[in-house]
N, CA, C and O atoms as a Tripos MOL2 file, in Angstrom:
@<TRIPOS>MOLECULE
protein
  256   255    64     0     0
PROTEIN
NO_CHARGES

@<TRIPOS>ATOM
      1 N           0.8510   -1.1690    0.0000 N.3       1 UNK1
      2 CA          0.0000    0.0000    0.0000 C.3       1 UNK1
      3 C           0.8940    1.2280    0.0000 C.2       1 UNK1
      4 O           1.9430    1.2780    0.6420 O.2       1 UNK1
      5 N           0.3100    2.4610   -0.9390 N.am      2 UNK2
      6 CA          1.0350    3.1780   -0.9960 C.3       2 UNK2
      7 C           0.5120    4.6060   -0.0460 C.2       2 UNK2
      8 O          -0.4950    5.0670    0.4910 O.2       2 UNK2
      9 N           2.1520    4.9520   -0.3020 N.am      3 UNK3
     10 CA          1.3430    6.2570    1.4050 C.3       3 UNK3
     11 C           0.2510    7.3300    0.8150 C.2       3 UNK3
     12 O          -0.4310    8.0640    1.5300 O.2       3 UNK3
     13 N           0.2030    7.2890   -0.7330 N.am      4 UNK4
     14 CA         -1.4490    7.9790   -0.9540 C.3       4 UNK4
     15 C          -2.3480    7.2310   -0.5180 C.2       4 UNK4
     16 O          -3.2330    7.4950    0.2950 O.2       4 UNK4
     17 N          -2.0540    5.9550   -1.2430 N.am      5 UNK5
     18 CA         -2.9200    4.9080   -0.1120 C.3       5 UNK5
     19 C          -3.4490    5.0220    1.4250 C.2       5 UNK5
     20 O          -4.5940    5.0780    1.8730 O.2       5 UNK5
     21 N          -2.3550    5.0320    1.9710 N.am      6 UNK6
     22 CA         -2.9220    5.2580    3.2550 C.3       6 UNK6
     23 C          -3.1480    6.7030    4.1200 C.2       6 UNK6
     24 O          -3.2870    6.9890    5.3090 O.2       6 UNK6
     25 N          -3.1180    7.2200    3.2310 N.am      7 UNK7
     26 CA         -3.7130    8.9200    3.5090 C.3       7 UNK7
     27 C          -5.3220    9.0230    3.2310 C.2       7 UNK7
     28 O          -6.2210    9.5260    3.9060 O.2       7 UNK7
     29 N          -5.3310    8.1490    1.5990 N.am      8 UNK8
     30 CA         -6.7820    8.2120    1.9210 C.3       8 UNK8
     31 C          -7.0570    7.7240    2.5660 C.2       8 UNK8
     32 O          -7.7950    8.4760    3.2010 O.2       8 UNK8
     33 N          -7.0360    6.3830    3.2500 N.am      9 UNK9
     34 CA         -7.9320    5.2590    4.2220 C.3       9 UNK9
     35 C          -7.6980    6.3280    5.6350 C.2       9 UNK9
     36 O          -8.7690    6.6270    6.1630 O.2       9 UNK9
     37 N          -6.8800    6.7250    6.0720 N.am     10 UNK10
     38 CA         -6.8870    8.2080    6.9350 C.3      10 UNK10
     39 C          -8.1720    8.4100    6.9780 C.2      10 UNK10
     40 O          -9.0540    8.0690    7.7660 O.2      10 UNK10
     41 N          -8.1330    9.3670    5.4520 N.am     11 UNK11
     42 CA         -9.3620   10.7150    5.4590 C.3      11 UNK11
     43 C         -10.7310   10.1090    5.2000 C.2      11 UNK11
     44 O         -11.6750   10.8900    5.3240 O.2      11 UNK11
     45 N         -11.0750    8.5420    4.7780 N.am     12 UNK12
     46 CA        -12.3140    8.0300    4.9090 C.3      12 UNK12
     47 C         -12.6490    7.5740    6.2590 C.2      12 UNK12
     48 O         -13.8050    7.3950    6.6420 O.2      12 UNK12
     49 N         -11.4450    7.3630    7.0740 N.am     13 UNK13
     50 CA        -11.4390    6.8970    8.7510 C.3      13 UNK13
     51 C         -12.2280    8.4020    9.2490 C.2      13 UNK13
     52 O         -13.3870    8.3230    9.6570 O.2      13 UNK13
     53 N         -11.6300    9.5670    9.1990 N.am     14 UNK14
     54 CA        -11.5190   10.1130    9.7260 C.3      14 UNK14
     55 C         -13.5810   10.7580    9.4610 C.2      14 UNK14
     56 O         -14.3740   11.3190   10.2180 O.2      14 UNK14
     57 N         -13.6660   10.2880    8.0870 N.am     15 UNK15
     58 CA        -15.3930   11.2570    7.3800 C.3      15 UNK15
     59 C         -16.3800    9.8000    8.0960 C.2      15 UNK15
     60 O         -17.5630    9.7230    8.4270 O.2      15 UNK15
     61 N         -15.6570    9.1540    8.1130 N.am     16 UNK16
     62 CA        -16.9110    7.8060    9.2250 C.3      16 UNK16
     63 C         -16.5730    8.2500   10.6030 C.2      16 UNK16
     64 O         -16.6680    7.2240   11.2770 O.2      16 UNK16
     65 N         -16.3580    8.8650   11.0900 N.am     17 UNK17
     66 CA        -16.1530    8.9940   12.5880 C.3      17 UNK17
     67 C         -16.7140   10.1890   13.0300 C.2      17 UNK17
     68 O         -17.3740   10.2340   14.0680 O.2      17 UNK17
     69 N         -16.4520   11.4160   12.1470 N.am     18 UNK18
     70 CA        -17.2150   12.4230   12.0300 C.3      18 UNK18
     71 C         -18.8770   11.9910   11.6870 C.2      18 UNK18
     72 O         -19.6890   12.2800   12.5660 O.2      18 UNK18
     73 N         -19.3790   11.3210   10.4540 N.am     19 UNK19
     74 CA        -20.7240   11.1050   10.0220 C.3      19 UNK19
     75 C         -21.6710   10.4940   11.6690 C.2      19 UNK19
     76 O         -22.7140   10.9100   12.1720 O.2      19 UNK19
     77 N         -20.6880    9.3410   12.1120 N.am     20 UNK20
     78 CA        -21.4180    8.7530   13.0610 C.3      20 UNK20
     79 C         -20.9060    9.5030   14.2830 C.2      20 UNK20
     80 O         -21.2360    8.9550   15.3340 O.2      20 UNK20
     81 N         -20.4540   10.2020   14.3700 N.am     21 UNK21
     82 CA        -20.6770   11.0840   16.1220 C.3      21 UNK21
     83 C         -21.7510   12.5120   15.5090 C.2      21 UNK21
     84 O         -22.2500   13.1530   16.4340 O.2      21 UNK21
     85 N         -22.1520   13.0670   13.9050 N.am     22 UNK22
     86 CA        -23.0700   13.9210   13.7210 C.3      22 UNK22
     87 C         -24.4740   13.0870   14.2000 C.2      22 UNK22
     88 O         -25.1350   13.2510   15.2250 O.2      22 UNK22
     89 N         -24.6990   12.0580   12.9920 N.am     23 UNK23
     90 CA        -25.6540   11.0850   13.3290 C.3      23 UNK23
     91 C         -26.0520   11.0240   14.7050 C.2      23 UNK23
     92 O         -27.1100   11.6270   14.8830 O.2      23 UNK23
     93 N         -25.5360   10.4650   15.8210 N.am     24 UNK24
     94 CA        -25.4780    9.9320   16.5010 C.3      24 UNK24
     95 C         -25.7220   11.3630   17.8210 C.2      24 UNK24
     96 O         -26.0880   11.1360   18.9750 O.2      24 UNK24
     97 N         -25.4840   12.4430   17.3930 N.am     25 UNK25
     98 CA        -25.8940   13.6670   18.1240 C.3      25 UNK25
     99 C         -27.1350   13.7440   17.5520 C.2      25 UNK25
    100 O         -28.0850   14.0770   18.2600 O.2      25 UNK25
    101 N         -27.2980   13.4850   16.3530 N.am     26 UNK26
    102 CA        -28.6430   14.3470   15.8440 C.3      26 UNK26
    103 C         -29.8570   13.5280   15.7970 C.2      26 UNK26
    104 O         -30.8230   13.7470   15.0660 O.2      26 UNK26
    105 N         -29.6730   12.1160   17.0260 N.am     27 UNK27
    106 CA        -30.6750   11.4460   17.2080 C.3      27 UNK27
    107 C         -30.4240   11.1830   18.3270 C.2      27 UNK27
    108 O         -30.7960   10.1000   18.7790 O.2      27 UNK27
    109 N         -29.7000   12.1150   19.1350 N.am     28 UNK28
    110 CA        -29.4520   11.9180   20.7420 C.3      28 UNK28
    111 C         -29.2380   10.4620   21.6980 C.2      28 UNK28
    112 O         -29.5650   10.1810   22.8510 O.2      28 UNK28
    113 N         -28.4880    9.6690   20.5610 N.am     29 UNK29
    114 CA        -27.9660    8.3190   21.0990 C.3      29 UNK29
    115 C         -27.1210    8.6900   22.5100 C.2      29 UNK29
    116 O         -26.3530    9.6520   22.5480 O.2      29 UNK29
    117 N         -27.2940    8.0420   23.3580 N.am     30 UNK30
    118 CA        -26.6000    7.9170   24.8360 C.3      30 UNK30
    119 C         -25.0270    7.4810   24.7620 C.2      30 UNK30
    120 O         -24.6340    6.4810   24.1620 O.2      30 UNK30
    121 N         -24.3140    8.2630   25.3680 N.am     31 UNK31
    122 CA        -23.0730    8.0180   25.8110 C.3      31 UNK31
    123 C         -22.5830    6.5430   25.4030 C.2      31 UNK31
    124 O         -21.8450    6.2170   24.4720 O.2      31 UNK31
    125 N         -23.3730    5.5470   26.6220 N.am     32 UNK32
    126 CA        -22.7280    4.3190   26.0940 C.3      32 UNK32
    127 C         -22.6190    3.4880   24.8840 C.2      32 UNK32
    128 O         -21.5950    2.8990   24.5370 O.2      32 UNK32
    129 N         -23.9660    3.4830   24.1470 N.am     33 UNK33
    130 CA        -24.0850    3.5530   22.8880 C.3      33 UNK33
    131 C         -22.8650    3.9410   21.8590 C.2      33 UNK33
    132 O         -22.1490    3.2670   21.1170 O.2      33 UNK33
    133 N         -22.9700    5.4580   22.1830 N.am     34 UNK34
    134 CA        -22.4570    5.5250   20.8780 C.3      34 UNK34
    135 C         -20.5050    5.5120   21.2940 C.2      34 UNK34
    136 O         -19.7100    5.9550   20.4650 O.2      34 UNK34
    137 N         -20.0240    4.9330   22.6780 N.am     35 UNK35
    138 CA        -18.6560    4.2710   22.8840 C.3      35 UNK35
    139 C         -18.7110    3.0850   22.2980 C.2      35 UNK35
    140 O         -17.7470    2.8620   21.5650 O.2      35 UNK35
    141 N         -19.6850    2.0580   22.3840 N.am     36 UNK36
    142 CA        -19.6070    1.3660   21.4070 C.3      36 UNK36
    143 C         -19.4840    1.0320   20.1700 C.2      36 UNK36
    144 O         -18.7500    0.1660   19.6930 O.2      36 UNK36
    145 N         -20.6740    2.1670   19.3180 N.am     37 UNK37
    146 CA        -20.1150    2.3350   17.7620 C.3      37 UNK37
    147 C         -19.0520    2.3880   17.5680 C.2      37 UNK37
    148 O         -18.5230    1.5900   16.7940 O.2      37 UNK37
    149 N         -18.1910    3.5800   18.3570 N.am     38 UNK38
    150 CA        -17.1950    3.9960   18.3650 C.3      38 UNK38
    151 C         -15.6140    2.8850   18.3290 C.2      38 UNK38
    152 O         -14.6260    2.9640   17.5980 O.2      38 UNK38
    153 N         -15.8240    2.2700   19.0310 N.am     39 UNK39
    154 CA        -15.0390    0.8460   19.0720 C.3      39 UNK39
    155 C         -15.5610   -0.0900   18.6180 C.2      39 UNK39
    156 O         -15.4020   -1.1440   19.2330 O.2      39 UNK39
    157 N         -16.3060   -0.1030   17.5030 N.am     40 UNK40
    158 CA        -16.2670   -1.2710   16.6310 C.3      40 UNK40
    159 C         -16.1310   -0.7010   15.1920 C.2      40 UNK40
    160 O         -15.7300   -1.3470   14.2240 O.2      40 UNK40
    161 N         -16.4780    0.4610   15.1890 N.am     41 UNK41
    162 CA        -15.9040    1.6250   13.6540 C.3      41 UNK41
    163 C         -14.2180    1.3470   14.1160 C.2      41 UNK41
    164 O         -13.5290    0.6770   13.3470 O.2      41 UNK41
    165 N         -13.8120    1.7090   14.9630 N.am     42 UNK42
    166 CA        -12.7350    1.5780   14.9800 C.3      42 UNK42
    167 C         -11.9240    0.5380   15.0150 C.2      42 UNK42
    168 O         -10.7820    0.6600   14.5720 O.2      42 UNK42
    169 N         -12.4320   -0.8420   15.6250 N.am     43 UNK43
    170 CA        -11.7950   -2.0430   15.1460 C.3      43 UNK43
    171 C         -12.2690   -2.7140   14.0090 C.2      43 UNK43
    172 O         -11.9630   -3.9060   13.9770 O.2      43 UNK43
    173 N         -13.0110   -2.2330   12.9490 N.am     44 UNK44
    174 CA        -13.1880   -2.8160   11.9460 C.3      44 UNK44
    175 C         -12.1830   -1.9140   10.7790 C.2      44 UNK44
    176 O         -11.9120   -2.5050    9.7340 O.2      44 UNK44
    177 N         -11.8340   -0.9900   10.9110 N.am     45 UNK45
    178 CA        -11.1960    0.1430   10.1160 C.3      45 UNK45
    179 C          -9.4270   -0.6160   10.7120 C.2      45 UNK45
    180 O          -8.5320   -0.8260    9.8940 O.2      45 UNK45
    181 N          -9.3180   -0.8140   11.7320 N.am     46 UNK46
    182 CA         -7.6760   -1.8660   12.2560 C.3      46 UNK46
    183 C          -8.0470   -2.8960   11.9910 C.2      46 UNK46
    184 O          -7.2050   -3.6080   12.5390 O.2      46 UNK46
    185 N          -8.8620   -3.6530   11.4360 N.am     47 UNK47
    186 CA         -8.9090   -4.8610   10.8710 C.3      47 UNK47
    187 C          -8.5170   -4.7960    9.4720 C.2      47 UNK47
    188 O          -7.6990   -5.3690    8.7520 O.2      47 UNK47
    189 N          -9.4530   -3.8320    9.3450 N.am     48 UNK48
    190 CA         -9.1790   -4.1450    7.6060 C.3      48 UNK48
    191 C          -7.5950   -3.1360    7.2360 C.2      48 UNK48
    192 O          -6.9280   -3.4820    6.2610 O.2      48 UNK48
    193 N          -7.1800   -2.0620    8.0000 N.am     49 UNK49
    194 CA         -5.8450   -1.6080    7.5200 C.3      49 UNK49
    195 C          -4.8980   -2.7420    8.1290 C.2      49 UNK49
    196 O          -3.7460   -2.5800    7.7250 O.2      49 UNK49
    197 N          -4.9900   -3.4760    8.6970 N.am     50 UNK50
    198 CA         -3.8870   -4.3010    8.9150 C.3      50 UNK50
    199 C          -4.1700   -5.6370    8.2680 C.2      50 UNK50
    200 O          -3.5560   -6.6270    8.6680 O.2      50 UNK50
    201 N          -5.2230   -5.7510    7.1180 N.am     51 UNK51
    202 CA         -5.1170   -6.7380    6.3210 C.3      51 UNK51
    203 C          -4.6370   -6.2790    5.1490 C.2      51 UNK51
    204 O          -3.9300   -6.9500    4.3970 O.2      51 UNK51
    205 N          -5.0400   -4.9860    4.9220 N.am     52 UNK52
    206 CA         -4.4200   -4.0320    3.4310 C.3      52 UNK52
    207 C          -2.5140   -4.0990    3.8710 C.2      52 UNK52
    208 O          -1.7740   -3.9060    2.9070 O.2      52 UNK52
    209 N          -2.0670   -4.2680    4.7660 N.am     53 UNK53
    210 CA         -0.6090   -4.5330    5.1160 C.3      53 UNK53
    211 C           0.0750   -5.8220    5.3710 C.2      53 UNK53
    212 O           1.2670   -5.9550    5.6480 O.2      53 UNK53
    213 N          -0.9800   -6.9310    5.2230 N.am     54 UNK54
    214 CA         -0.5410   -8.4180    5.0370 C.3      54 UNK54
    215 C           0.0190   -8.6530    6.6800 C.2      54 UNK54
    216 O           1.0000   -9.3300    6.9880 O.2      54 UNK54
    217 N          -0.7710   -7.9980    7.5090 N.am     55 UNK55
    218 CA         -0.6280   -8.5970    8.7200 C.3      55 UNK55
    219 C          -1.6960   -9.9110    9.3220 C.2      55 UNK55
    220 O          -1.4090  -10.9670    9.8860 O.2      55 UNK55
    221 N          -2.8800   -9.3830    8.9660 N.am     56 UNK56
    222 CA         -3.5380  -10.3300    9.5380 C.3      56 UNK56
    223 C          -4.3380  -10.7520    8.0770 C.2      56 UNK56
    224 O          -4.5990   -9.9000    7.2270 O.2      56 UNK56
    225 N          -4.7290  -12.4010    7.9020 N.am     57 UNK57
    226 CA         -5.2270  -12.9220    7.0670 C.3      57 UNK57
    227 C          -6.6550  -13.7590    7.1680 C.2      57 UNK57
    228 O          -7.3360  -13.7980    8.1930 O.2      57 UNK57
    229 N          -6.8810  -14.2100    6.3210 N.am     58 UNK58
    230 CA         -8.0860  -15.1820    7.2160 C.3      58 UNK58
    231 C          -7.5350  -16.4760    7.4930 C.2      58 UNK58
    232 O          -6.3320  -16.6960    7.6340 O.2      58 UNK58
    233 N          -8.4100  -17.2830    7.5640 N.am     59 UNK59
    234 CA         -8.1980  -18.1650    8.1060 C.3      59 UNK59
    235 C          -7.5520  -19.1340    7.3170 C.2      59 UNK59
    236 O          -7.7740  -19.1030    6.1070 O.2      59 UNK59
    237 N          -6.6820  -20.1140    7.8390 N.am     60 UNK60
    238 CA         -5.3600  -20.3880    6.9330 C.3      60 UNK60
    239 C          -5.7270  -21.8240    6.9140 C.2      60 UNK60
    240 O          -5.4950  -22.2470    8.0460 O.2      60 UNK60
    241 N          -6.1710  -22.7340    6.1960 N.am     61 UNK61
    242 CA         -6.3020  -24.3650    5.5310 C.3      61 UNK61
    243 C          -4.7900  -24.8590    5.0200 C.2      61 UNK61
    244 O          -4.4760  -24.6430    3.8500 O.2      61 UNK61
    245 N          -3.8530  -25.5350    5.9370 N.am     62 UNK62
    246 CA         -3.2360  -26.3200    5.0890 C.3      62 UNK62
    247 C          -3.4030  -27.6430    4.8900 C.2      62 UNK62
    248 O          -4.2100  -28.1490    5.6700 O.2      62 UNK62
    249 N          -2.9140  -28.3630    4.1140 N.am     63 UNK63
    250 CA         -3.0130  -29.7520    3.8350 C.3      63 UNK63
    251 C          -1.8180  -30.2860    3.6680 C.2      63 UNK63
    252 O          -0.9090  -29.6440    3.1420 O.2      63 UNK63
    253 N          -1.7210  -31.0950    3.9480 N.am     64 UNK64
    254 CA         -0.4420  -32.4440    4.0840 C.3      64 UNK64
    255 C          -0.4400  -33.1970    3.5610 C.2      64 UNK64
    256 O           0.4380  -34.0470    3.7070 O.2      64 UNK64
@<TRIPOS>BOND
     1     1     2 1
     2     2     3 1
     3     3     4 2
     4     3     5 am
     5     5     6 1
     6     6     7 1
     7     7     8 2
     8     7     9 am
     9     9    10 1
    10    10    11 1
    11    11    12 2
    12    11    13 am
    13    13    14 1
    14    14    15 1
    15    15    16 2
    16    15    17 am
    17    17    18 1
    18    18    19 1
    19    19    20 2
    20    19    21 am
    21    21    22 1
    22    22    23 1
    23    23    24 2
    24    23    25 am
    25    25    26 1
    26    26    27 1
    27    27    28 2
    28    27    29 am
    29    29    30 1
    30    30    31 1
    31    31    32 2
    32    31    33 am
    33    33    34 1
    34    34    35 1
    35    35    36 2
    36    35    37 am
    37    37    38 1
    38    38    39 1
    39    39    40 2
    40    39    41 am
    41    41    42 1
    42    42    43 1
    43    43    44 2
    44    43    45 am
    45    45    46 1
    46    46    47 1
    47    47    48 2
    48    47    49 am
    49    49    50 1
    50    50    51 1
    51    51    52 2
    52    51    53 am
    53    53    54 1
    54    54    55 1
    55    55    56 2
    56    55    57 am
    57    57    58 1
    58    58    59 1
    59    59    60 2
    60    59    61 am
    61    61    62 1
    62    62    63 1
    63    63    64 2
    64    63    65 am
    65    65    66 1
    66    66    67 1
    67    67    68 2
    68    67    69 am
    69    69    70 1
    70    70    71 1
    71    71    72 2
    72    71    73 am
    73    73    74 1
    74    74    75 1
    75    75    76 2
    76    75    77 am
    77    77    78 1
    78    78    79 1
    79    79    80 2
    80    79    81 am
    81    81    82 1
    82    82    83 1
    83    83    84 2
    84    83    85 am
    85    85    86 1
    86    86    87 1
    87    87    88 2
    88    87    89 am
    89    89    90 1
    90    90    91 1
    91    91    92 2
    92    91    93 am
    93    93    94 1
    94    94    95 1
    95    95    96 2
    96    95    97 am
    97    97    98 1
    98    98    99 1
    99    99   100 2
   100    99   101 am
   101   101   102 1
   102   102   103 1
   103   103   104 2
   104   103   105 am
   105   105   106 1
   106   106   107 1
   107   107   108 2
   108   107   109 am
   109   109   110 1
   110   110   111 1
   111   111   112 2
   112   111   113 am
   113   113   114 1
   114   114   115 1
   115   115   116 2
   116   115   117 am
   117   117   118 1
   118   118   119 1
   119   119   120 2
   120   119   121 am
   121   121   122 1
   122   122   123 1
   123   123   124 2
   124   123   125 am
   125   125   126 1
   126   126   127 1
   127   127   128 2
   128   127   129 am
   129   129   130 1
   130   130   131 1
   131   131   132 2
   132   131   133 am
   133   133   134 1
   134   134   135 1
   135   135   136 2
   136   135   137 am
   137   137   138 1
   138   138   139 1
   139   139   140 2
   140   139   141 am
   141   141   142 1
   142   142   143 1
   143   143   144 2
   144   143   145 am
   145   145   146 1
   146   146   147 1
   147   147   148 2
   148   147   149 am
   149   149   150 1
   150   150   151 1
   151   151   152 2
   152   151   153 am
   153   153   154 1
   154   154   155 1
   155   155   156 2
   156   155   157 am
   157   157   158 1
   158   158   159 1
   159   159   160 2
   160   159   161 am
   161   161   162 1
   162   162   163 1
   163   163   164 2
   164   163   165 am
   165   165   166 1
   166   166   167 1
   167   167   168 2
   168   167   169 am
   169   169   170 1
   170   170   171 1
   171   171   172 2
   172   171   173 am
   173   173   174 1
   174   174   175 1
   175   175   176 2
   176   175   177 am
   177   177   178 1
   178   178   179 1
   179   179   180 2
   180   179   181 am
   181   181   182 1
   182   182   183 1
   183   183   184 2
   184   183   185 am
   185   185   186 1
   186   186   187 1
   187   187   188 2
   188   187   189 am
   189   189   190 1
   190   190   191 1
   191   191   192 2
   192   191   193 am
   193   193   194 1
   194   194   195 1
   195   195   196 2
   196   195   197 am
   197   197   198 1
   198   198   199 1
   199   199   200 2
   200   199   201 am
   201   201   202 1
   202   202   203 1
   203   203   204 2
   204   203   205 am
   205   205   206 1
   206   206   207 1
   207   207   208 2
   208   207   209 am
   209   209   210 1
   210   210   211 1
   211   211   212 2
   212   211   213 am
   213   213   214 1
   214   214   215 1
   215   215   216 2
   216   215   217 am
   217   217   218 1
   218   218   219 1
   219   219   220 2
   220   219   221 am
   221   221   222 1
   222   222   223 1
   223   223   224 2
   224   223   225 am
   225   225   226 1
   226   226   227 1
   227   227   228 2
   228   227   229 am
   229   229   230 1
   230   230   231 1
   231   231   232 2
   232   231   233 am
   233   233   234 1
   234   234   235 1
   235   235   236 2
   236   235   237 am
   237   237   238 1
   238   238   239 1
   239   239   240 2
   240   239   241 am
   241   241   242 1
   242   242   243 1
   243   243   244 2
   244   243   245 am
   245   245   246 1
   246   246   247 1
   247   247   248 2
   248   247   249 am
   249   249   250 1
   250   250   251 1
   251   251   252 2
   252   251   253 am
   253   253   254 1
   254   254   255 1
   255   255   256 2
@<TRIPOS>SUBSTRUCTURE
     1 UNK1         2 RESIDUE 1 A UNK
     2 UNK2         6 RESIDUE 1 A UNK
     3 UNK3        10 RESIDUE 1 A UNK
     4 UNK4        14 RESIDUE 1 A UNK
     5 UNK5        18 RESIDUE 1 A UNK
     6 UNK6        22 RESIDUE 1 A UNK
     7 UNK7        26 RESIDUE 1 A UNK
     8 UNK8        30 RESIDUE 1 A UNK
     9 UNK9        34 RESIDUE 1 A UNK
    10 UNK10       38 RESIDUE 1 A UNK
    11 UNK11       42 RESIDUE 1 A UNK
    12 UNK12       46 RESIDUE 1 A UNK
    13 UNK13       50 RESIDUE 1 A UNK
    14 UNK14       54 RESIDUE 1 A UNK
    15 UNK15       58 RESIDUE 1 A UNK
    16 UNK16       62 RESIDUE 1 A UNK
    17 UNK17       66 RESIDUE 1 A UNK
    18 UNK18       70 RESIDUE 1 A UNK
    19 UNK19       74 RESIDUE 1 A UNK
    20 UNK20       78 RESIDUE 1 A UNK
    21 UNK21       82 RESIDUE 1 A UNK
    22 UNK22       86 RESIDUE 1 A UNK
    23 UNK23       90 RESIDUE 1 A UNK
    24 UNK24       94 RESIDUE 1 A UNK
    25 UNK25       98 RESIDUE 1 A UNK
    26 UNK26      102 RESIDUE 1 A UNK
    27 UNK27      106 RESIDUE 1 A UNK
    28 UNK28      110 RESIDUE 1 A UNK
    29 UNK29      114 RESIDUE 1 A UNK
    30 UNK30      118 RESIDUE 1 A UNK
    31 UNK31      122 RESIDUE 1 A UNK
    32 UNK32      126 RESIDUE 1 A UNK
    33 UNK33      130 RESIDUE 1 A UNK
    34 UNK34      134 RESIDUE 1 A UNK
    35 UNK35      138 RESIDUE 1 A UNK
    36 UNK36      142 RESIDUE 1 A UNK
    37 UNK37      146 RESIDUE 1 A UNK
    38 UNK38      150 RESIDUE 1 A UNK
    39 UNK39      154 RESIDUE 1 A UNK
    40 UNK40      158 RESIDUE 1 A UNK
    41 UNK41      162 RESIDUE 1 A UNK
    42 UNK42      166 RESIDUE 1 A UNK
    43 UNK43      170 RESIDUE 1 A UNK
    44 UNK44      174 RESIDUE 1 A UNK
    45 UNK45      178 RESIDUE 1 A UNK
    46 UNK46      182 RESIDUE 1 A UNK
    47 UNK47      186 RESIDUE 1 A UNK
    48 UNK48      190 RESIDUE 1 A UNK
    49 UNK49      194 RESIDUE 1 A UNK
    50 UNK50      198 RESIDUE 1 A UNK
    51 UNK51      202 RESIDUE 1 A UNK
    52 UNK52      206 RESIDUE 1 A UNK
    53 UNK53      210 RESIDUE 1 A UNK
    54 UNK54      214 RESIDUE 1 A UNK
    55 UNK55      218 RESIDUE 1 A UNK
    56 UNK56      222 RESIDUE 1 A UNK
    57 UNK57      226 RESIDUE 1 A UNK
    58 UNK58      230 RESIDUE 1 A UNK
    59 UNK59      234 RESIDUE 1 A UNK
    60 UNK60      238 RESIDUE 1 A UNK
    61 UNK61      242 RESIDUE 1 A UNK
    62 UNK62      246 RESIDUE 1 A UNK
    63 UNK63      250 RESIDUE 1 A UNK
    64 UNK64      254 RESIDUE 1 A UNK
C-alpha cells in the first residue's frame, strides 16, 4: 500500500467517525451507545488496515 494509499484510508477513517458522532448527536444516542459504535468503527477500520498490510489474514487451511 502506498502512502497515498494510506492517507486516503486516513481521510475516509476520519469522514466515518465524524458522520457517526453527527448522526449519533442528531438522534441523541446515549453516551454508552455511541462508545460502542465507536469501538467497533474503529476495530473494523484496524482490521481491515492491517489486512491491506498483510498482517492479519483469514483463516489459513493447510493440507499435508
Amino acid at each position: 500500500m502506498s502512502l497515498i494509499g494510506i492517507l486516503i484510508v486516513l481521510l475516509i477513517f476520519c469522514i466515518v467517525i465524524w458522520a457517526a458522532r453527527s448522526l449519533m448527536a442528531a438522534f441523541g444516542v446515549g453516551d454508552p451507545i455511541a462508545t460502542v459504535v465507536y469501538v467497533l468503527i474503529v476495530l473494523v477500520m484496524l482490521i481491515w488496515l492491517l489486512q491491506q498490510l498483510g498482517v492479519v489474514g483469514g483463516p489459513v487451511l493447510r493440507l499435508h
